[in-house]
C-alpha positions in Angstrom: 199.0 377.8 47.6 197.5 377.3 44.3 193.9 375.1 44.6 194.7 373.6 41.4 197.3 372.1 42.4 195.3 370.7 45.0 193.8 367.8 42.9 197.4 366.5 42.1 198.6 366.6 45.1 195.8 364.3 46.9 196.5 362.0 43.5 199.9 361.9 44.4 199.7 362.0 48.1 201.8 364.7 49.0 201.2 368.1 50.6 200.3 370.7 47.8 203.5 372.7 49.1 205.4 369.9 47.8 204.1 371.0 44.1 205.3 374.5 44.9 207.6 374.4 41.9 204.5 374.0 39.6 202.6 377.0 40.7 203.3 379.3 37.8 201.9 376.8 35.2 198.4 377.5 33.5 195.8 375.6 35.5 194.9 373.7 31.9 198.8 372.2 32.1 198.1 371.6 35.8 195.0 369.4 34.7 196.6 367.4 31.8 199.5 366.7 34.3 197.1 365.0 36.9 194.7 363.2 33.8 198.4 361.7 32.8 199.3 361.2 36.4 195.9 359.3 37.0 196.0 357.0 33.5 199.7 356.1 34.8 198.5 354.8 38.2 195.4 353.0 36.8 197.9 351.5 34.1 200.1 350.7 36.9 197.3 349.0 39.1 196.3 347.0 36.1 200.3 345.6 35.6 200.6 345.0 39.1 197.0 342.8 39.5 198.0 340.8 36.0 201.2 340.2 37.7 200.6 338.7 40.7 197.8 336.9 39.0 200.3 335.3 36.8 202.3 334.4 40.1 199.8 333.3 42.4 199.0 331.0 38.9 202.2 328.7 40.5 200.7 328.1 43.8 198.7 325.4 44.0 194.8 326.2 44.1 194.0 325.1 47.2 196.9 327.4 48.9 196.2 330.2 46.5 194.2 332.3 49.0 196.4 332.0 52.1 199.3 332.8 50.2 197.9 335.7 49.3 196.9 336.4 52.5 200.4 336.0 54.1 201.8 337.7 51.0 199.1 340.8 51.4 198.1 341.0 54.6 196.7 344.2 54.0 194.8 343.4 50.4 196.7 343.4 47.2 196.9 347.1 47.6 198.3 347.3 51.3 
């Protein structure tokens, strides 16, 4: 399997063999595909924290932080 599909494949968390299909493109396609993949995620992450900022905005201050915890156990992010 390819090694540059490698990068987009950790990005995406999937095995590179599930990118098989995108083995024949030039690697410089390969890397514009994982920079737009990455902004899209980071763009993503940024909607998601401004939203549940805007909804933990509801919950009274002093319960913010063990709603959040019940809510996201794990962290915001799991």
């Amino acid at each position: 399997m390819s090694t540059q599909l490698a990068p987009l494949a950790q990005r995406l968390g999937v095995p590179e063999a599930r990118l098989s299909a995108l083995r024949d493109h030039a690697s410089g396609d390969l890397a514009r595909l994982e920079e737009i993949v990455a902004r899209a995620m980071e763009s993503e992450d940024a909607a998601f924290d401004s939203a549940l900022d805007e909804a933990l905005r509801f919950v009274p201050r002093l319960v913010r932080g063990p709603a959040q915890k019940l809510l996201f156990p794990g962290g915001r992010r799991g």
